[in-house]
C-alpha positions in Angstrom: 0.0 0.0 0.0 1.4 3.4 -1.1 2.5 6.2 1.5 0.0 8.1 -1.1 -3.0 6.6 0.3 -2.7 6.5 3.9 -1.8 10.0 3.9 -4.0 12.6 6.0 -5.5 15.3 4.0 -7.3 18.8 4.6 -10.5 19.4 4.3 -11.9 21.7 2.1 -14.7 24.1 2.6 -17.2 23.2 -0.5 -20.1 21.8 -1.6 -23.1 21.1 0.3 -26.6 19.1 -0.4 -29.0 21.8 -1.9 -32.0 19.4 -1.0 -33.0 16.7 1.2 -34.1 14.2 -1.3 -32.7 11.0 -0.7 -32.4 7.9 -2.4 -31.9 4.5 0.0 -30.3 1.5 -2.1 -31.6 -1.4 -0.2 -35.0 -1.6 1.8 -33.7 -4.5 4.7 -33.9 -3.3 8.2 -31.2 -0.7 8.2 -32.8 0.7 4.8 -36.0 0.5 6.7 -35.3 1.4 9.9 -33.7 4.9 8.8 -36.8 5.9 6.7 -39.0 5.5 10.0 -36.4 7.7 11.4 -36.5 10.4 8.8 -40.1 10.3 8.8 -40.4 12.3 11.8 -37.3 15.0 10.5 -39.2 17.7 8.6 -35.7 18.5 6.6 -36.1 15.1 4.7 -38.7 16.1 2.0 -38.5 13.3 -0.2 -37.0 9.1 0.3 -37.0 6.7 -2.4 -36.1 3.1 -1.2 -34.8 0.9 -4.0 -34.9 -2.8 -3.5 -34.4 -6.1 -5.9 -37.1 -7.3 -3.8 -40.6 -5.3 -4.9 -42.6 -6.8 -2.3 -40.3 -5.7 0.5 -39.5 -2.7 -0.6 -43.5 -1.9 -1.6 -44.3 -3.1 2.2 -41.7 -0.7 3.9 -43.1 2.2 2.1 -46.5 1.4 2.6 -46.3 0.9 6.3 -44.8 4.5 6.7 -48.3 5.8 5.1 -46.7 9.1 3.4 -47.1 8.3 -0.4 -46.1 12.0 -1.5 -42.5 12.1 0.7 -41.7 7.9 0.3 -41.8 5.9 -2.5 -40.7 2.2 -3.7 -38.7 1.6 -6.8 -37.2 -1.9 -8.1 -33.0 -2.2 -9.0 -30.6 -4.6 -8.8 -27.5 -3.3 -6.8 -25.3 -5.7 -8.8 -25.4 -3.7 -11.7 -23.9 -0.2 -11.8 -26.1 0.5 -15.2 -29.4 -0.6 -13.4 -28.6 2.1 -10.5 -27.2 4.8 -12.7 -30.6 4.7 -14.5 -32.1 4.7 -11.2 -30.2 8.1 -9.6 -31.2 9.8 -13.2 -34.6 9.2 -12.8 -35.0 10.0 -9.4 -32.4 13.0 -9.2 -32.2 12.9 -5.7 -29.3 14.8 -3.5 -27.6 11.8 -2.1 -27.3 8.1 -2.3 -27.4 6.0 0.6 -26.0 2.6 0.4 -28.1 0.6 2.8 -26.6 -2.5 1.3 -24.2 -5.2 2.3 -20.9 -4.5 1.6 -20.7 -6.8 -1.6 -22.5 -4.1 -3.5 -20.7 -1.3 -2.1 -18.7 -1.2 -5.7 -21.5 -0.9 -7.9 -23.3 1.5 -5.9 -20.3 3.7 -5.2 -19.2 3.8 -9.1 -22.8 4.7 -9.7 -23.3 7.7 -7.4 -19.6 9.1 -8.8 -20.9 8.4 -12.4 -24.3 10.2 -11.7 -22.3 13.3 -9.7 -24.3 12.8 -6.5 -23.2 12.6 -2.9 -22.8 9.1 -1.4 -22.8 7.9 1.9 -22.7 4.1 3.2 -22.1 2.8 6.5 -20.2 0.2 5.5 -17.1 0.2 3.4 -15.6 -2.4 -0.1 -14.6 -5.7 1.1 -11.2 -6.5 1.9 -9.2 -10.0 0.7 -6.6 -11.9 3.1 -3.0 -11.9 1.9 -2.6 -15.0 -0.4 0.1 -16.4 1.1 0.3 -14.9 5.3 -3.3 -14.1 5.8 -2.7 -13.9 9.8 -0.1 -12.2 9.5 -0.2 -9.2 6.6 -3.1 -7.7 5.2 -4.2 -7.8 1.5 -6.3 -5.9 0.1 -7.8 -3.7 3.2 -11.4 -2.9 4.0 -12.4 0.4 2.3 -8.9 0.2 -0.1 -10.9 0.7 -3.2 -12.7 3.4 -1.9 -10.3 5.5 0.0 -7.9 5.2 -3.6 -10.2 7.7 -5.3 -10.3 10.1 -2.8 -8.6 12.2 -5.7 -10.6 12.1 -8.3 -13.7 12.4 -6.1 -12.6 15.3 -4.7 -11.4 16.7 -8.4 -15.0 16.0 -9.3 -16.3 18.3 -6.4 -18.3 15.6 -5.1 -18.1 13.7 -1.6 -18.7 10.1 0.1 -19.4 9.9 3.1 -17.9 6.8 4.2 -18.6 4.5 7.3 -21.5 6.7 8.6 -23.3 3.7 10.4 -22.6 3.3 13.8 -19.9 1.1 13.9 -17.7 1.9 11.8 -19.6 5.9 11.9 -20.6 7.0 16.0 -17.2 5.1 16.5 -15.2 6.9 14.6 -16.8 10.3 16.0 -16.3 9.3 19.5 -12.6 8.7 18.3 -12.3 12.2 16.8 -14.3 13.7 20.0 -11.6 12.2 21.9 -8.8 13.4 20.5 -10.1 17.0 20.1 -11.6 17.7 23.5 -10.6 15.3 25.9 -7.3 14.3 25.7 -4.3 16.3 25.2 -2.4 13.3 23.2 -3.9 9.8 22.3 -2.1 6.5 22.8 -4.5 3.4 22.0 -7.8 3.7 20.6 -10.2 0.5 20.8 -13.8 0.1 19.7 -15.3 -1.6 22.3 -19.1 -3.7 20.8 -21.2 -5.7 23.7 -24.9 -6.2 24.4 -27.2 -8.2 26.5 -29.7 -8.8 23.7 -31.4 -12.4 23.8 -33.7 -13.8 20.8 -36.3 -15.9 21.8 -36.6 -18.6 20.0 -33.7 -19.2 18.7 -30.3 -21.3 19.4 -28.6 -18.7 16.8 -29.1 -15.8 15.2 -27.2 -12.7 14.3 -28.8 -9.1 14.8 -27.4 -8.0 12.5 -27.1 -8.7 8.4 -26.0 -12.2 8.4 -24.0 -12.3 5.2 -21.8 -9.3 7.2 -21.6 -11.4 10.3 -19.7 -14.0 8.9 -17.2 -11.9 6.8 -16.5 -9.9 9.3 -16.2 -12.4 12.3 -14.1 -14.8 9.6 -11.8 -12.6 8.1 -8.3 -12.2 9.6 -8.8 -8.7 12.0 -6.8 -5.9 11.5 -4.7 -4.0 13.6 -2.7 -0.9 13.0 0.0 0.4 15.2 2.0 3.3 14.4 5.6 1.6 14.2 4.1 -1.2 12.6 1.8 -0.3 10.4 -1.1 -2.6 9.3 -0.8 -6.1 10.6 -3.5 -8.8 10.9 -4.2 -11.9 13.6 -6.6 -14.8 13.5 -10.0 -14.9 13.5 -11.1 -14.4 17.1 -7.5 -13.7 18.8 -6.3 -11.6 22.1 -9.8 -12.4 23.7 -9.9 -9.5 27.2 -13.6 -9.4 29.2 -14.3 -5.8 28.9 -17.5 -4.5 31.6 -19.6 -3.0 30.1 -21.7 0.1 31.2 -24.8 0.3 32.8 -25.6 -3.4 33.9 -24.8 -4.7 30.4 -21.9 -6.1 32.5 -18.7 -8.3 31.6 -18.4 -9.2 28.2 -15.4 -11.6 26.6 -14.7 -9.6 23.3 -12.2 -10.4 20.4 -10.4 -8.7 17.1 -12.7 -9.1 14.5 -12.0 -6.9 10.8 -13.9 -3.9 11.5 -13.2 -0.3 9.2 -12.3 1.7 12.2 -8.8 0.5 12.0 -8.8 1.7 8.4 -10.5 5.2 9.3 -9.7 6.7 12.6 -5.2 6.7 12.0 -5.9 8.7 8.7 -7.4 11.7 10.6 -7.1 10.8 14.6 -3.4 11.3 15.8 -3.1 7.6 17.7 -0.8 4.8 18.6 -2.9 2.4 18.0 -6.5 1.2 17.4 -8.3 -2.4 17.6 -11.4 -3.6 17.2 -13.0 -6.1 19.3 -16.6 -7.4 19.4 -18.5 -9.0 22.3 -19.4 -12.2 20.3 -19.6 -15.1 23.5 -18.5 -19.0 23.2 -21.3 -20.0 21.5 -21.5 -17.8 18.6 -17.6 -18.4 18.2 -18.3 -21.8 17.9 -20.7 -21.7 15.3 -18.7 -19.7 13.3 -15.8 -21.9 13.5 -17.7 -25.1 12.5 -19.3 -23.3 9.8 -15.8 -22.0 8.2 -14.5 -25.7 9.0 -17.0 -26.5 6.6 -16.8 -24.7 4.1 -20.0 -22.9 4.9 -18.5 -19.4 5.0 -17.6 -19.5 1.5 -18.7 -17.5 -1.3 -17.5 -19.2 -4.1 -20.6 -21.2 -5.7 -20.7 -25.1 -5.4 -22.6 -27.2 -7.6 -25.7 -28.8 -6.3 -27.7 -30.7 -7.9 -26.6 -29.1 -11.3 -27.0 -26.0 -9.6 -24.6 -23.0 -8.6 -25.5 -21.9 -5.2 -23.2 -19.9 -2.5 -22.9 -22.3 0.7 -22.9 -18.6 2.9 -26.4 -17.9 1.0 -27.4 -21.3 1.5 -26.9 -20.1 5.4 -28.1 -16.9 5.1 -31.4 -18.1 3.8 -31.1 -20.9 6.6 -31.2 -18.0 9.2 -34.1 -15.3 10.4 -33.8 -11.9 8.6 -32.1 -10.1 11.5 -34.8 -7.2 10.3 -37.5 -9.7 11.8 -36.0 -10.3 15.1 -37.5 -7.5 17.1 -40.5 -8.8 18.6 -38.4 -12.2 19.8 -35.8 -10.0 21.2 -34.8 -8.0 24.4 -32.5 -6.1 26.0 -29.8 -3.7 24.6 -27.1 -2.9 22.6 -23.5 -0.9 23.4 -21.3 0.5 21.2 -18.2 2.8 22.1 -14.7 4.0 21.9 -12.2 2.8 24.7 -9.7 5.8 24.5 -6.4 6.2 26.8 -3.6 8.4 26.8 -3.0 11.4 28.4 -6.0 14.5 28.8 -5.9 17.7 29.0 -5.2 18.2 32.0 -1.4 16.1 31.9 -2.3 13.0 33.6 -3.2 9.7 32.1 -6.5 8.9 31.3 -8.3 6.4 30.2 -12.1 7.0 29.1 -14.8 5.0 27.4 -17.3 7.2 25.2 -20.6 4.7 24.5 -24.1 4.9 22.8 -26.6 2.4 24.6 -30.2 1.4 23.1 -32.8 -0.4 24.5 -34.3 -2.9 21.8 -38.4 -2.5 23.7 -37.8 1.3 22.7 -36.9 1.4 19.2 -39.7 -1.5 18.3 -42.3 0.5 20.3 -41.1 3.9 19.3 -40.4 3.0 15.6 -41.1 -0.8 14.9 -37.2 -1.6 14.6 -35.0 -3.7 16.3 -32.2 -1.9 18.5 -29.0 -3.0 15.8 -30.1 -2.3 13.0 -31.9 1.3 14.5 -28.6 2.1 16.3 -27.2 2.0 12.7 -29.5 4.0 11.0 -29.9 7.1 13.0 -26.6 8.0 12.1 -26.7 9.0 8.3 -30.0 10.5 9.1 -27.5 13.0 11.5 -24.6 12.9 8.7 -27.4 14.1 5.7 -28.7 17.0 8.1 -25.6 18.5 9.2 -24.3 18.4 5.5 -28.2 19.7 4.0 -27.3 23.1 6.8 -23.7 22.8 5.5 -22.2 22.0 9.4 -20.4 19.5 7.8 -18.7 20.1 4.8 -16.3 18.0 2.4 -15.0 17.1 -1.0 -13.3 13.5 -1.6 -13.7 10.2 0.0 -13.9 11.1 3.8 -14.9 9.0 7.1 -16.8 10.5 10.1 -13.5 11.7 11.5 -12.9 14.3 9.1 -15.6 16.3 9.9 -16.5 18.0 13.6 -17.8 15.8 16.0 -19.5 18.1 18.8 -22.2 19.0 16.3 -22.9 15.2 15.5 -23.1 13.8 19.5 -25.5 17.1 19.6 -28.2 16.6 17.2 -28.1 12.8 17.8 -28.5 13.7 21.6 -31.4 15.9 20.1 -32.5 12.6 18.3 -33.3 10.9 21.1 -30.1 8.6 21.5 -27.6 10.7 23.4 -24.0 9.5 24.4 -22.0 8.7 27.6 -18.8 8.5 28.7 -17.4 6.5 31.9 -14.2 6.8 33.1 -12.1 4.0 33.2 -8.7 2.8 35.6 -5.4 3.8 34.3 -3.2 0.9 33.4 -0.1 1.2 34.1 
């Protein structure tokens, strides 16, 4: 990887969306989720949701009753063409990838072709080294992306990526960190636990399923400033981190997460990790499932058929999207920042956003996961439609101030917290 592309850039003051009409790629519970959250935001005058799925997409739009500010359109998010056609037609302001991460190409060359501002909250797909997979990266999470920053930034156009909230409220909490509470950072570590049970069910992922398993599978990334980008095996240094507010002890591990990626290009660190509170069970399951073969992506032949063993599982499992009425309890995610604060001596501090699944399903019929993830490019798309935030180029959540962000999503409903942790010496 090029010097080039890791380095840290300004940003410029520029353009800004003239309107709030938005089109969502990809009507699954995150797609969802977010228009039941714009619904009640008076600066969102107009939401297309684009699905491959008609019914689903027809059904979300009908449920949120508003025919003249949401509307359902059909597109496959394979096919850059097919969603080119789409943006022209629609002309909205922005493009919101609500999609897996597999179609984040596509989508991404789409809204760069059309001139439109994108934002996802999940970044390109990385590949393992070919030959040291747990030891060096390969191609990293986000690589293809964060190579055209130039030419997007030539254009006069911006993406928004990682505006979900992990990577996205992370990566704010990062850049909060850094900027208000600590005079220098040493280790930065996003910190994921909940205490969130599905009835019902021996196993099943909150969260898009396909994801799940890339994530949780792939070798996990660190970066360290001497070092550089290195990786480890699935599910390695395992620490029990406590979690705030009852949630209580969780055993989390690495796991390939875009924070790495996104908080050393603008966030002056030592280090940053990733770790996810995933429990012995869920490892397990994983594990036999990559032993095999399950995880894999290639097609197989079956029966004179070409089908994907991870879509045979995905299809296997509940739509994470329907889990909300079989599920309770709540969801963590925060920034486990040390170094030393403003005032000289070390500190060590935990910035978190916690949500209660029984209030987003009776406040907005979603589940707490995929809601936590959505309120956060509904708070990226205002502050850039007044101009708070402002950018050109391929740029992550902490590029762009972070006071006004923890503000309006305060103002949203789902403010943040911070707990102060023991130094370690």
């Amino acid at each position: 990887m090029s010097a080039a592309w890791f380095c840290q850039s300004e940003i410029p003051i520029c353009v800004t969306l003239r309107r709030m009409k938005v089109l969502v790629v990809g009507a699954g519970g995150v797609g969802a989720a977010f228009a039941a959250i714009a619904q009640r935001r008076a600066g969102f005058e107009r939401v297309v949701l684009a699905d491959v799925v008609p019914e689903r997409v027809r059904s979300v739009v009908a449920g949120l009753g508003e025919p003249d500010r949401f509307s359902a359109e059909r597109v496959d998010a394979s096919n850059q063409k097919d969603l080119v056609d789409l943006i022209g037609r629609v002309r909205p302001d922005a493009v919101l990838n609500a999609c897996d991460p597999r179609f984040n190409e596509p989508i991404f060359g789409a809204a760069f072709e059309a001139k439109v501002t994108y934002l996802d909250m999940a970044m390109t797909l990385s590949r393992p080294h070919p030959q040291r997979p747990h030891e060096l990266p390969g191609r990293l999470l986000g690589e293809h992306q964060l190579a055209q920053q130039e030419a997007w930034e030539q254009a006069g156009l911006l993406a928004l990526v990682g505006i979900g909230v992990e990577p996205g409220l992370s990566d704010v909490f990062a850049a909060y960190a850094a900027q208000e509470l600590f005079a220098s950072v040493k280790d930065v570590g996003v910190r994921d636990g909940a205490d969130l049970v599905v009835e019902g069910y021996d196993f099943a992922p909150t969260f898009s399923v396909w994801t799940t398993i890339e994530e949780c599978l792939n070798p996990p990334l660190i970066w360290e400033r001497e070092r550089g980008f290195y990786t480890t095996p699935p599910f390695s240094e395992p620490e029990v981190f406590e979690f705030p507010e009852g949630i209580g002890k969780v055993r989390c591990v690495n796991v390939e997460h875009e924070e790495v990626v996104l908080i050393p290009r603008w966030v002056q660190c030592e280090r940053v990790t990733f770790k996810y509170g995933l429990g012995e069970e869920f490892i397990d399951v994983l594990r036999t499932m990559q032993k095999l073969g399950l995880d894999s992506t290639e097609p197989v032949s079956v029966r004179g058929v070409k089908v994907s063993p991870r879509d045979v599982v995905v299809a296997t499992l509940p739509d994470p999207a329907t889990l909300g009425e079989r599920m309770t309890g709540r969801t963590c995610a925060g920034t486990w920042v040390t170094g030393t604060g403003t005032d000289g001596e070390p500190r060590s501090t935990y910035l978190y956003n916690i949500v209660d699944n029984e209030h987003t399903m009776r406040e907005y019929g979603s589940q707490a996961v995929v809601w936590q993830t959505a309120i956060n490019p509904v708070v990226g798309l205002e502050l850039l439609d007044e101009g708070t935030w402002k950018g050109l180029g391929v740029l992550g959540p902490e590029a762009f101030p972070p006071k006004p962000f923890l503000e309006r999503l305060s103002e949203l409903g789902s403010p943040h917290r911070q707990q102060e942790l023991p130094v370690q010496q």
